[in-house]
N, C-alpha and C positions, 0 to 999 in steps of 0.2 A: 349674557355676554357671548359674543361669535368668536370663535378661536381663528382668526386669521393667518394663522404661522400653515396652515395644512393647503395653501394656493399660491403660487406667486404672483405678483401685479401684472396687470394687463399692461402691454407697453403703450405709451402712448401715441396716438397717431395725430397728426396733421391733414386735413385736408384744403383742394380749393376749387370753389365752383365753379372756376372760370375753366378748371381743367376736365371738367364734364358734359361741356357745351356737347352739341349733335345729339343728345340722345334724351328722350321725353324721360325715360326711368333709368336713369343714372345711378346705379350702387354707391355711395361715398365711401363707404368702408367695407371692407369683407368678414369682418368678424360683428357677433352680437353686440348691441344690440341692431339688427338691422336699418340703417338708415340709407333713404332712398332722397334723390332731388327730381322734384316732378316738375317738366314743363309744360305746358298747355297754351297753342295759341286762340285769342278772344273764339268763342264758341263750342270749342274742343272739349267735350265729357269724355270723363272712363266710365264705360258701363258698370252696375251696381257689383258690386264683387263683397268680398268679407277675406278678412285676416285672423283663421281660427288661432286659438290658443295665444293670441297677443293684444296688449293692450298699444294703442296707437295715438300717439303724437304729431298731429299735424298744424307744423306753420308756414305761413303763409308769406314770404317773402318781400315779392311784387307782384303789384296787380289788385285783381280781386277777384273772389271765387263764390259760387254757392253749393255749398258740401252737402249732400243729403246723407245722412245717417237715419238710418232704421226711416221712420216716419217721420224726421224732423228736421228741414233746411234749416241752413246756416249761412249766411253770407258777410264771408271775410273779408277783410280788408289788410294793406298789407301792414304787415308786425303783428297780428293778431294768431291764437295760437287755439285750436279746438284739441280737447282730450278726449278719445272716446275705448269701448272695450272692440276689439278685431271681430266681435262673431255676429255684430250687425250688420247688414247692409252697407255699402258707402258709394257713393258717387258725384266725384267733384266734377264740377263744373265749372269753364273759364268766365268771365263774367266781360272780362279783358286779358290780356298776353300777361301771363302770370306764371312764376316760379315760389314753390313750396318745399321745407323738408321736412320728410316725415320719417318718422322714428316708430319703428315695430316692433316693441320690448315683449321677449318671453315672459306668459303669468308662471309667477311665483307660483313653484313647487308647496302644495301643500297650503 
């Protein structure tokens, strides 16, 4: 059993995507867990990168994408939601004008 009396709650935040527009890597919120809104128009890749020490959350809004992780494409469609671990390779790709949020959670200590 966790003793939670030793943290107080995180407060809650609100966000809205429409107030993120102009910027492809739009921060949503500034505290953990990082969550980020990605725009990409049709053709548009991020070169292959990795997100050590975090396990990653990515959904796929509008559009459609194809996600390379490590050695293995994926191609999403929109509502669709890949999990992977941060210390692979990744590299989305627009397939069409496509908006994503992805969520970059610290691994658990331990």
């Amino acid at each position: 059993m966790s003793d939670r009396t030793n943290r107080s709650p995180t407060p809650t935040e609100c966000a809205t995507l429409e107030t993120l527009e102009g910027e492809p890597h739009a921060r949503v919120f500034e505290n953990e867990p990082r969550t980020v809104r990605l725009t990409l128009d049709e053709g548009e890749r991020l070169p292959a990168h990795t997100h050590p020490d975090r396990q990653v959350v990515f959904h796929l809004l509008e559009g459609r994408m194809a996600v390379t992780v490590g050695e293995d494409r994926h191609e999403l469609r929109a509502g669709e939601l890949l999990r992977f671990d941060g210390e692979q390779d990744v590299s989305p790709k627009a397939l069409e004008k496509s908006v994503a949020i992805v969520v970059l959670a610290q691994h658990a200590n331990g």
